[in-house]
Every structure is written in structure tokens, then in C-alpha cells.
ZADO-1210 file (C-alpha; in nm, 4 decimals, padded with zeros to 6 digits):
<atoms>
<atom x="11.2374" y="21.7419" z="06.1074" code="UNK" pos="1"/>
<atom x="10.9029" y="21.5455" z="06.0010" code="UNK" pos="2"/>
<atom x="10.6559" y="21.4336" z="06.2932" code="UNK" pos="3"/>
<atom x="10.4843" y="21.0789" z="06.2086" code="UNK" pos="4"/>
<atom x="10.1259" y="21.0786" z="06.2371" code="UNK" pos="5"/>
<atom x="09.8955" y="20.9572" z="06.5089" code="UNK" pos="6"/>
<atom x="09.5261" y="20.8864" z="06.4535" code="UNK" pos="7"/>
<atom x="09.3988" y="20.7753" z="06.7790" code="UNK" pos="8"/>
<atom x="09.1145" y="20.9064" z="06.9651" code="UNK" pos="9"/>
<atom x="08.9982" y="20.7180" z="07.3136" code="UNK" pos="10"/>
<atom x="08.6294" y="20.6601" z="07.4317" code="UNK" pos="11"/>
<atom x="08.7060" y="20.8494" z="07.7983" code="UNK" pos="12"/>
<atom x="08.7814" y="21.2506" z="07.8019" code="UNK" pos="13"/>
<atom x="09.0328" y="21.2200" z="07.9915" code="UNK" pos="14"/>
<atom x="09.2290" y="20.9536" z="07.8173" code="UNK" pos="15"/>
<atom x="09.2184" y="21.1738" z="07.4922" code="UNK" pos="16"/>
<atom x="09.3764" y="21.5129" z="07.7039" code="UNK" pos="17"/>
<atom x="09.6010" y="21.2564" z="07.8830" code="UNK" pos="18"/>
<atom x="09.7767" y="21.1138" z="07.5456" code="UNK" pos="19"/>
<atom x="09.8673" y="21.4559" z="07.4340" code="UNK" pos="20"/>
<atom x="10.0922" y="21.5606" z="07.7258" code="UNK" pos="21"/>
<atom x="10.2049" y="21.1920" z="07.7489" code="UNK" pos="22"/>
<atom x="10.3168" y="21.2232" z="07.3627" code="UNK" pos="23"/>
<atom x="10.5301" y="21.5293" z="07.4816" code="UNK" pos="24"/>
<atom x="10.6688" y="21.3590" z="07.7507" code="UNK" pos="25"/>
<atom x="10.8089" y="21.1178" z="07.5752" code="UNK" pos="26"/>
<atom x="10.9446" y="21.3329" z="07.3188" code="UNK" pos="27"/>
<atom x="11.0968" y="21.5288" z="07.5521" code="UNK" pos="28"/>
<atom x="11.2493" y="21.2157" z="07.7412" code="UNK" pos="29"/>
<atom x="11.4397" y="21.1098" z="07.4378" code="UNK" pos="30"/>
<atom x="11.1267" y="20.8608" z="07.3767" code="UNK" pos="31"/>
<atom x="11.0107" y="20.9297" z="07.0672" code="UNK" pos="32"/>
<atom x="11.0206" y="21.2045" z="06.8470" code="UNK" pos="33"/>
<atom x="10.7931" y="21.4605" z="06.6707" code="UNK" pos="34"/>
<atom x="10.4487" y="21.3785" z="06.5764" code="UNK" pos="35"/>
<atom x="10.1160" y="21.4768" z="06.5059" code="UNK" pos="36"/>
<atom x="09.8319" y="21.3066" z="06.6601" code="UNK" pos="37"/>
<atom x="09.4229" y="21.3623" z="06.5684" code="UNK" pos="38"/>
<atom x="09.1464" y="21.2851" z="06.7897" code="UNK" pos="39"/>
<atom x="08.7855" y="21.3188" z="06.7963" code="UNK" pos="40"/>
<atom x="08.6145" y="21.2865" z="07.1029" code="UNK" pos="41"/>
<atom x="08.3023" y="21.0553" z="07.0761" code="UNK" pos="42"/>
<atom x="08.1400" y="21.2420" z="07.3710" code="UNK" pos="43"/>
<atom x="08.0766" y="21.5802" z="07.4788" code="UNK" pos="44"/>
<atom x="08.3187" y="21.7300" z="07.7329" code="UNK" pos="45"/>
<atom x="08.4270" y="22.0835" z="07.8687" code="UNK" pos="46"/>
<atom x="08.7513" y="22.1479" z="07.8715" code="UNK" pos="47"/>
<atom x="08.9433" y="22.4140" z="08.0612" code="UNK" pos="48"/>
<atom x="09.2184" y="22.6239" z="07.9284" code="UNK" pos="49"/>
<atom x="09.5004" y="22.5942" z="08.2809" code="UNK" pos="50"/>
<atom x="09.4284" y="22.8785" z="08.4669" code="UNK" pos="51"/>
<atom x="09.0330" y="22.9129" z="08.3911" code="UNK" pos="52"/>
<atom x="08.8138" y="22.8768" z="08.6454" code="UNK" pos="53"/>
<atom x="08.4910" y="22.6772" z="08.5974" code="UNK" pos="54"/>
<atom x="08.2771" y="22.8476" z="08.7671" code="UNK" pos="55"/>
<atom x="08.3284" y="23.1363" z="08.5451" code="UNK" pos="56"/>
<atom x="08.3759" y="23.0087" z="08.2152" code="UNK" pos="57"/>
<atom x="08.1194" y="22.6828" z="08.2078" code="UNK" pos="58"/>
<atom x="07.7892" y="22.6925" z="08.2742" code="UNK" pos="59"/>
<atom x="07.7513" y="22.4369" z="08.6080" code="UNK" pos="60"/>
<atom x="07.3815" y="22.3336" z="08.5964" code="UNK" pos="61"/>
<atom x="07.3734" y="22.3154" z="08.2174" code="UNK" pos="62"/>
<atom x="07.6556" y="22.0531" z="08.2472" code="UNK" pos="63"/>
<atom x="07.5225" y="21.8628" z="08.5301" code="UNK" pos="64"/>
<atom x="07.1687" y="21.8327" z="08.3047" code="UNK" pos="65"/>
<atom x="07.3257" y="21.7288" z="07.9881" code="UNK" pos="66"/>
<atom x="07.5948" y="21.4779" z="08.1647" code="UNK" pos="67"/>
<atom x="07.8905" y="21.6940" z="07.9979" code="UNK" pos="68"/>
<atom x="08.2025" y="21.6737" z="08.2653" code="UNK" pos="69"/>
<atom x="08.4118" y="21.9128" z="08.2754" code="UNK" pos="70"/>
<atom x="08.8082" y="21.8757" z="08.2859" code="UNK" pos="71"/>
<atom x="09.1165" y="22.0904" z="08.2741" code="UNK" pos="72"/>
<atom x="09.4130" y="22.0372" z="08.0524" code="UNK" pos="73"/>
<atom x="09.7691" y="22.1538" z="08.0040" code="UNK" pos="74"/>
<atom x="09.8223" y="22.4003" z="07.8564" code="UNK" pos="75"/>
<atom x="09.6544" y="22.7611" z="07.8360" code="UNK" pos="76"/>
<atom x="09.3733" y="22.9356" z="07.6380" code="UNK" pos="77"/>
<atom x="09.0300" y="22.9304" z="07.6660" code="UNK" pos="78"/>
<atom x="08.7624" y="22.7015" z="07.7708" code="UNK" pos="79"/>
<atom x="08.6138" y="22.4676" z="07.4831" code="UNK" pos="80"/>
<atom x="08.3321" y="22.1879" z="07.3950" code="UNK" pos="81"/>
<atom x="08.4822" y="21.8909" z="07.3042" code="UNK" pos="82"/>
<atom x="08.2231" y="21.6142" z="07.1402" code="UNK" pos="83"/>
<atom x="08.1836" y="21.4649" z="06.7995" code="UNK" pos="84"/>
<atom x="08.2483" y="21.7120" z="06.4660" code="UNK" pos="85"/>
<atom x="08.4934" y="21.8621" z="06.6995" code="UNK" pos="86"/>
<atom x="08.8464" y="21.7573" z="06.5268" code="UNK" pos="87"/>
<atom x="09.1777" y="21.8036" z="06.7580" code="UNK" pos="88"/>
<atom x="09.5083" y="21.8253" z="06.6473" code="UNK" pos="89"/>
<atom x="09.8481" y="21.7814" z="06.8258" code="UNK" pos="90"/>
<atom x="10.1846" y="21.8782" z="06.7382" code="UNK" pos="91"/>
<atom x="10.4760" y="21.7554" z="06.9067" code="UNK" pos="92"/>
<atom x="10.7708" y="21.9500" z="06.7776" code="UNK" pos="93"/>
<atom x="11.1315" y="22.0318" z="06.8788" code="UNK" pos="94"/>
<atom x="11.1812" y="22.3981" z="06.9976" code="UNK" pos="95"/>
<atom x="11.5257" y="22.5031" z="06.7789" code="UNK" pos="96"/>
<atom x="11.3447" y="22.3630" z="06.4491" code="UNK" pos="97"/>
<atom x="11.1275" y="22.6046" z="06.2908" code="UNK" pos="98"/>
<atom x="11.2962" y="22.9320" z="06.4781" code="UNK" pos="99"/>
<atom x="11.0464" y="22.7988" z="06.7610" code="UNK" pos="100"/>
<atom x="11.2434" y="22.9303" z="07.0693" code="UNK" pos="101"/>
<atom x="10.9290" y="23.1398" z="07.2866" code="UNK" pos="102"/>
<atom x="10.5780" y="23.1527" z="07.3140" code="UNK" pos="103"/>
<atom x="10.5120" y="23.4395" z="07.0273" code="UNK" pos="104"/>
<atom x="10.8070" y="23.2746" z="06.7343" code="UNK" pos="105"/>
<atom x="10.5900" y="22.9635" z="06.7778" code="UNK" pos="106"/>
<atom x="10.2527" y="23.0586" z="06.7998" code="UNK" pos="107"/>
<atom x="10.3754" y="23.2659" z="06.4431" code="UNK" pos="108"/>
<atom x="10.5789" y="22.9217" z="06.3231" code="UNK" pos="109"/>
<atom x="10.2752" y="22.6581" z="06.3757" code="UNK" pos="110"/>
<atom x="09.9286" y="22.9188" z="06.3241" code="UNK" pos="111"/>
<atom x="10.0921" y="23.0427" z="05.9829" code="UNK" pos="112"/>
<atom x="10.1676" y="22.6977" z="05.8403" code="UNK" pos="113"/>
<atom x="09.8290" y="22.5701" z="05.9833" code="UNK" pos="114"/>
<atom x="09.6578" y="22.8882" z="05.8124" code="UNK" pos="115"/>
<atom x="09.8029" y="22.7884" z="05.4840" code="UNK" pos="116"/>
<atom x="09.7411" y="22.4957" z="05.4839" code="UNK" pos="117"/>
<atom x="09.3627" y="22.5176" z="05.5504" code="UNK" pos="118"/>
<atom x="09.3348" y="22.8047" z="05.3142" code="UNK" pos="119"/>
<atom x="09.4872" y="22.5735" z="05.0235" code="UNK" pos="120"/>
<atom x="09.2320" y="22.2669" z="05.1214" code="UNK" pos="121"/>
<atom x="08.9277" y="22.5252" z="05.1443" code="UNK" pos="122"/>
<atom x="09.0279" y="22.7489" z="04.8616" code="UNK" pos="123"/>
<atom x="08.9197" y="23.0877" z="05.0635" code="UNK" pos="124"/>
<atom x="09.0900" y="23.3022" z="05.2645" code="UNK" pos="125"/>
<atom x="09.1556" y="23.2379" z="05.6239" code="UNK" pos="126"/>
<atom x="09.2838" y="23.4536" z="05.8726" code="UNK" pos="127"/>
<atom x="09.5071" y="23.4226" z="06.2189" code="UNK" pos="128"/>
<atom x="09.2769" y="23.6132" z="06.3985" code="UNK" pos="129"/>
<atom x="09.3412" y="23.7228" z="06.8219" code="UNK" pos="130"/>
<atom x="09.6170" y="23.5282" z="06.9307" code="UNK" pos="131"/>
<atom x="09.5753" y="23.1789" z="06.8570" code="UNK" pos="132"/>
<atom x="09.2518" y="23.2060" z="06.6502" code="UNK" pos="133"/>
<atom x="09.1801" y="23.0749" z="06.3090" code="UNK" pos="134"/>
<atom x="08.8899" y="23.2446" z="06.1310" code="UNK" pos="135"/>
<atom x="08.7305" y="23.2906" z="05.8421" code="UNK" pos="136"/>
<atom x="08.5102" y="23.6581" z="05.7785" code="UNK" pos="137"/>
<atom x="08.5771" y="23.6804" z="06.1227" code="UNK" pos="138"/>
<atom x="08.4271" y="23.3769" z="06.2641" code="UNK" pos="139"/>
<atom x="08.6700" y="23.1347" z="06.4438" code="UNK" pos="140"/>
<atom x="08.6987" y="22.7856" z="06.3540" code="UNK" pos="141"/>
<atom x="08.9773" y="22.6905" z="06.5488" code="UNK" pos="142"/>
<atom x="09.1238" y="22.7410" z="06.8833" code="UNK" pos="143"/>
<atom x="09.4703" y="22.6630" z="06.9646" code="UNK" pos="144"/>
<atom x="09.6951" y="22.6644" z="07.3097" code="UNK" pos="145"/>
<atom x="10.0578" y="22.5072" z="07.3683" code="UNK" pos="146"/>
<atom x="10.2696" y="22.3776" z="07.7018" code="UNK" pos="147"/>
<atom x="10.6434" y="22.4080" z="07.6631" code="UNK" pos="148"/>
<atom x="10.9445" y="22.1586" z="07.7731" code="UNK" pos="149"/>
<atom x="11.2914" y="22.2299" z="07.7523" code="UNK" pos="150"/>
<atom x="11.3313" y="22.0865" z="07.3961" code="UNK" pos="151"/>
<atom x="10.9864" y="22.0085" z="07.2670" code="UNK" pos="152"/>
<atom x="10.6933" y="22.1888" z="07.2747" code="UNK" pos="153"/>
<atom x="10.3019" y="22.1086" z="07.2634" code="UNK" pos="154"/>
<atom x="10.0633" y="22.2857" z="07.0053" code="UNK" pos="155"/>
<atom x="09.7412" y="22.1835" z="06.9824" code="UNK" pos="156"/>
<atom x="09.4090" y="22.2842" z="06.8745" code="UNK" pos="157"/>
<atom x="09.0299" y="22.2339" z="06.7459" code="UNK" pos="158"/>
<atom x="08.8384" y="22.2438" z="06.4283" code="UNK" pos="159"/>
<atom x="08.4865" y="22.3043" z="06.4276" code="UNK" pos="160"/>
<atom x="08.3661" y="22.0097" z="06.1364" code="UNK" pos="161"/>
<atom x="08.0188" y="21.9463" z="06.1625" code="UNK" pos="162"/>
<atom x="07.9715" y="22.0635" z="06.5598" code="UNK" pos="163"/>
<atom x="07.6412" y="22.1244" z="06.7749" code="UNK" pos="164"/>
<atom x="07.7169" y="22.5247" z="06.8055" code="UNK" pos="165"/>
<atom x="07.4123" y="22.5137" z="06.9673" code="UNK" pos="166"/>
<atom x="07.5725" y="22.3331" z="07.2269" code="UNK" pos="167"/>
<atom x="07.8717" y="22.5410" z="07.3096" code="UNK" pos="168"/>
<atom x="07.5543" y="22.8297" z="07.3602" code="UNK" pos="169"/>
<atom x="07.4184" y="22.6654" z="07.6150" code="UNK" pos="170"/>
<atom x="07.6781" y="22.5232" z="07.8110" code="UNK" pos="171"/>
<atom x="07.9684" y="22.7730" z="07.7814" code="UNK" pos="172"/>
<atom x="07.9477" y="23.1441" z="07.9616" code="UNK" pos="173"/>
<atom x="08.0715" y="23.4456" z="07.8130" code="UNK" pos="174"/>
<atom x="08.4748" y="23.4248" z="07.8416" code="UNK" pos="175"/>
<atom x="08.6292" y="23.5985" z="08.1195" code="UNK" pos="176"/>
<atom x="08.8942" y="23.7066" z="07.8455" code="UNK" pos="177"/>
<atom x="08.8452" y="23.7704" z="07.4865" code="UNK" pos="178"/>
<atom x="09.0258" y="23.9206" z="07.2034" code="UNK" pos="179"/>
<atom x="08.8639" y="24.2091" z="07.0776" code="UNK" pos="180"/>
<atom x="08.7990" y="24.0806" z="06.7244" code="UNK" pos="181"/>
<atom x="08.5065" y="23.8875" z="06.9075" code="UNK" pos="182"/>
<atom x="08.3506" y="24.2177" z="06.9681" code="UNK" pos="183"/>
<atom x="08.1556" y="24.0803" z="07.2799" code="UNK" pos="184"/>
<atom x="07.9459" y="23.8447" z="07.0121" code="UNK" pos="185"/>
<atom x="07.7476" y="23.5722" z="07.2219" code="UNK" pos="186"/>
<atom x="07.8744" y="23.2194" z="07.0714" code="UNK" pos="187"/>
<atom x="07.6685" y="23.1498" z="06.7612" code="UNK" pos="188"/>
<atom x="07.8076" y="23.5266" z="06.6226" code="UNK" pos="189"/>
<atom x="08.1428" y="23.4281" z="06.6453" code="UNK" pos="190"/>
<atom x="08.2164" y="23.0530" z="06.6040" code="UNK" pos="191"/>
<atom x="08.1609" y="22.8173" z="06.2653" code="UNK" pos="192"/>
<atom x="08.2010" y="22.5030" z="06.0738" code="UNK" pos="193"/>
<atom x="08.5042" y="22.4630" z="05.8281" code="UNK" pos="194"/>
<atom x="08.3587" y="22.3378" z="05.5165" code="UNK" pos="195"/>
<atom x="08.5990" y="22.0539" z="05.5106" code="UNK" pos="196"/>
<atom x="08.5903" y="21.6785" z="05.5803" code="UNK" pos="197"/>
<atom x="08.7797" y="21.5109" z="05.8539" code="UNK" pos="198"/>
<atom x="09.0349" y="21.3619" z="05.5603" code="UNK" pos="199"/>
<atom x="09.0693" y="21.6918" z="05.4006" code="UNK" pos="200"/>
<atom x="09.1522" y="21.8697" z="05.7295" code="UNK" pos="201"/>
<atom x="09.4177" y="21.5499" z="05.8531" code="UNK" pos="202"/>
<atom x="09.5493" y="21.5327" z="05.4595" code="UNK" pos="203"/>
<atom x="09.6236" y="21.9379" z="05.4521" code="UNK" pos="204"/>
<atom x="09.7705" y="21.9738" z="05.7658" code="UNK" pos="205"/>
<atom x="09.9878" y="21.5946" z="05.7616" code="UNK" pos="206"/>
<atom x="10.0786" y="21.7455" z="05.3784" code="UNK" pos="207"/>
<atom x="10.2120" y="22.1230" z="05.6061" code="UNK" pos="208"/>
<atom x="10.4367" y="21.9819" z="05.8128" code="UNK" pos="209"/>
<atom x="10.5066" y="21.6543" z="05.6140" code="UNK" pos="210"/>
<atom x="10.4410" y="21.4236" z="05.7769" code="UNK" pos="211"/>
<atom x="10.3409" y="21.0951" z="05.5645" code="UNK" pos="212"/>
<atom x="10.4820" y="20.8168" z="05.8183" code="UNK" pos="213"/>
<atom x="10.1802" y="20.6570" z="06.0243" code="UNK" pos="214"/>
<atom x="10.3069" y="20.5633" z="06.3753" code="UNK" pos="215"/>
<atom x="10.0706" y="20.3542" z="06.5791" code="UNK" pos="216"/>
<atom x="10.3566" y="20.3958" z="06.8701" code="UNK" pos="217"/>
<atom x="10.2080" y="20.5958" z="07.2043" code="UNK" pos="218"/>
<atom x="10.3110" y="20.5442" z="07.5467" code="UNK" pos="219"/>
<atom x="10.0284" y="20.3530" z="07.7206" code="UNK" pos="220"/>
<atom x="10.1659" y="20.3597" z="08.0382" code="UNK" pos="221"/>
<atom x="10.1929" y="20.7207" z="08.0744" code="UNK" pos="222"/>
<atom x="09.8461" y="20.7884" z="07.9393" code="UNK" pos="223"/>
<atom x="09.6750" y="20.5303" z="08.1589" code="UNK" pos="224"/>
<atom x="09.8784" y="20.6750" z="08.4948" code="UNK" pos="225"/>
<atom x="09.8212" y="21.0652" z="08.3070" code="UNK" pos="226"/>
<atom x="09.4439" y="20.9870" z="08.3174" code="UNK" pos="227"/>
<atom x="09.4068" y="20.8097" z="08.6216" code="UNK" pos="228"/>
<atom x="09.6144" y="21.0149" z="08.8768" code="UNK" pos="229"/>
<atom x="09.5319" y="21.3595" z="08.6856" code="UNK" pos="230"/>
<atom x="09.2399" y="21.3750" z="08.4071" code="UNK" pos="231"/>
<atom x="09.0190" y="21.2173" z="08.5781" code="UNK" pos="232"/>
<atom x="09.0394" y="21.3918" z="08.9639" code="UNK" pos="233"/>
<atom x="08.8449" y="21.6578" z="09.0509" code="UNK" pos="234"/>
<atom x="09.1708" y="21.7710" z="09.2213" code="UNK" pos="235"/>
<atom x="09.2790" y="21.8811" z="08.9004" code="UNK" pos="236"/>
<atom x="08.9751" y="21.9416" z="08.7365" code="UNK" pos="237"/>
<atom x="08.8730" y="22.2069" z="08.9618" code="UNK" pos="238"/>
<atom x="09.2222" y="22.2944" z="09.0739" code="UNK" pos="239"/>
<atom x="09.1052" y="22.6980" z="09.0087" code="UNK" pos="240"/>
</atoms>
């Protein structure tokens, strides 16, 4: 089954973590169907895997100085930097295509075909590295997490472009969990760029799981409500 593609990326953090689980919703209400959506955030923002806690994984007063807000999303993982050369992906795909049926058979399904594909575009080897890592010589460029529904599932992820890793230094702590490829590295050691442009990284993975229709179809509604009554609440935010 082909997913259209979605670019669309919103001014506000929270409007940008509130489309993605709105795009599953509506999949999974018999709304719409599969897609892909990119989005590039135009500001810097923290964003907490579920269950992190920010005290632990963001540094507070570093935040507060530079303006960054923190927020929590959907689905699991680690804590990130979102802000500009930071490109985000989002699959919206059916669980029975694709032998996607639990957690492991699709983290294998959509990291493998996401591996190829950005090892074709970049012509080097690239690695699934940890769980949901991709990597190249053992330096991630690309974090990934999903949220499941009865029949669709969520699968998204980042790609370090042309990013501030300077940034994600001094504003991040140590995770409380890491796999043990990082070897305990501080955050310059172990992240990177990807040596790609935006359109090369949107072309190689729209060309993996083909999807060449351009939709500019996304429930409003539910993002606006999504962002309002949940993104944007400290209730949420600092649920943990």
C-alpha cells in the first residue's frame, strides 16, 4: 500500500508534534490512509521521548536561557533537539502490510527500508545501530520512536542535516538510557550531519516506500484541538 506525501511543517512546536498523532488518528478512524509527512521545525525545541522525565534528560536552566521549551510527544525513545537542519519524518502505515504486526517486526520493516534507502542517496554504508538508531562509523544521524493503534501504526524520526550539535551539548544531559554502541560518548562523540540535502533525504525515502502522490489533505481540526488541549500544557509536558 503507498502512503501520499505530506510536506508541511508549522511555525509553533507543538503544532508540528500535534499533526503527527492527528495524521494517525485519522488513519486509524477510516479518515485517510497511509502517508508520509516531513517537517522542519523553524525553532529550537526539546522534545521528550513519553516516559522521560525532564528533569533528567534536559538541561532546565540552559533551556530557560536560550528560550528552548520543552514538550513531550507520543510515542517513546529518547529526548531530542528539534530546530532548523533538524529534518523529521512520519510514517503512517497499516500494521498487516509489511509483516508489521509488533513493536520489533516493525522497527526491522521501516529502519531497514529507511537504511537503504539513505545508503543508496549517500553512496556509503549506513548502519541500524541500538534499537532505533541510524549511524554511520558509529555516529547516529537519526533517531526514530513509534505509537501503535489497532490498525495503523506511527514511525517517525530525525535527520541531523545541517544541525547546531553544539546545541544539543549544551542543552541535553547525558541520557538516563543508552544503547551501548554510544559507549558513554558525551554528544558531539556520538551524533552527526548526513551529508545530504533536504530533497535528497525526502526524494530517497518518498522513492522507499513509493510514495509519489502529494496530498495537501491533514486534519486541521484535530491538530488545532491536539495542540491546544495537549502540546501546548504543561500538564502534559511535564506529565513525568
Amino acid at each position: 500500500m503507498s502512503p501520499q506525501f505530506l510536506d508541511l511543517s508549522f511555525d509553533l512546536p507543538a503544532h508540528n508534534l500535534a499533526c503527527d498523532e492527528a495524521l494517525l488518528e485519522s488513519a486509524e478512524n477510516g479518515e485517510s490512509g497511509p502517508v508520509l509527512h516531513f517537517w522542519e521545525s523553524p525553532v529550537y525545541f526539546v522534545t521528550l521521548g513519553y516516559t522521560n522525565r525532564a528533569a533528567i534528560e534536559a538541561n532546565g536552566a540552559a533551556c530557560a536561557a536560550h528560550r528552548v521549551p520543552i514538550l513531550r510527544r507520543c510515542s517513546g525513545g529518547g529526548t531530542v533537539l528539534q530546530g532548523p537542519g533538524c529534518l523529521n519524518y512520519a510514517l503512517i502505515y497499516p500494521i498487516e502490510v509489511g509483516g508489521a504486526l509488533n513493536v520489533g517486526a516493525t522497527n526491522d520493516f521501516v529502519m531497514e527500508t529507511n537504511r537503504r534507502a539513505v545508503q543508496d542517496a549517500l553512496g556509503v554504508e549506513v548502519e541500524r545501530a541500538g534499537h532505533t538508531d541510524l549511524a554511520i562509523e558509529g555516529r547516529k544521524f537519526s533517531g526514530n520512536a513509534q505509537k501503535r493503534k489497532a490498525g495503523f501504526f506511527l514511525f517517525h524520526g530525525t535527520i541531523l542535516l545541517d544541525f547546531d550539535l553544539n546545541l544539543v551539548q549544551k542543552l541535553l544531559l547525558p541520557p538516563s538510557k543508552e544503547p551501548d554502541y554510544r559507549a558513554r560518548r558525551n554528544h558531539l562523540e556520538f551524533i552527526r550531519n548526513l551529508p545530504l540535502s533536504r530533497d535528497e533525504v525526502k526524494e530517497a525515502l518518498c522513492r522507499a516506500w513509493n510514495a509519489s502522490e502529494k496530498t495537501e489533505v491533514w486534519p486541521r481540526e484535530r491538530v488545532e484541538v491536539l495542540a491546544a488541549e495537549k502540546y501546548g500544557r504543561d500538564e502534559w509536558n511535564f506529565k513525568f
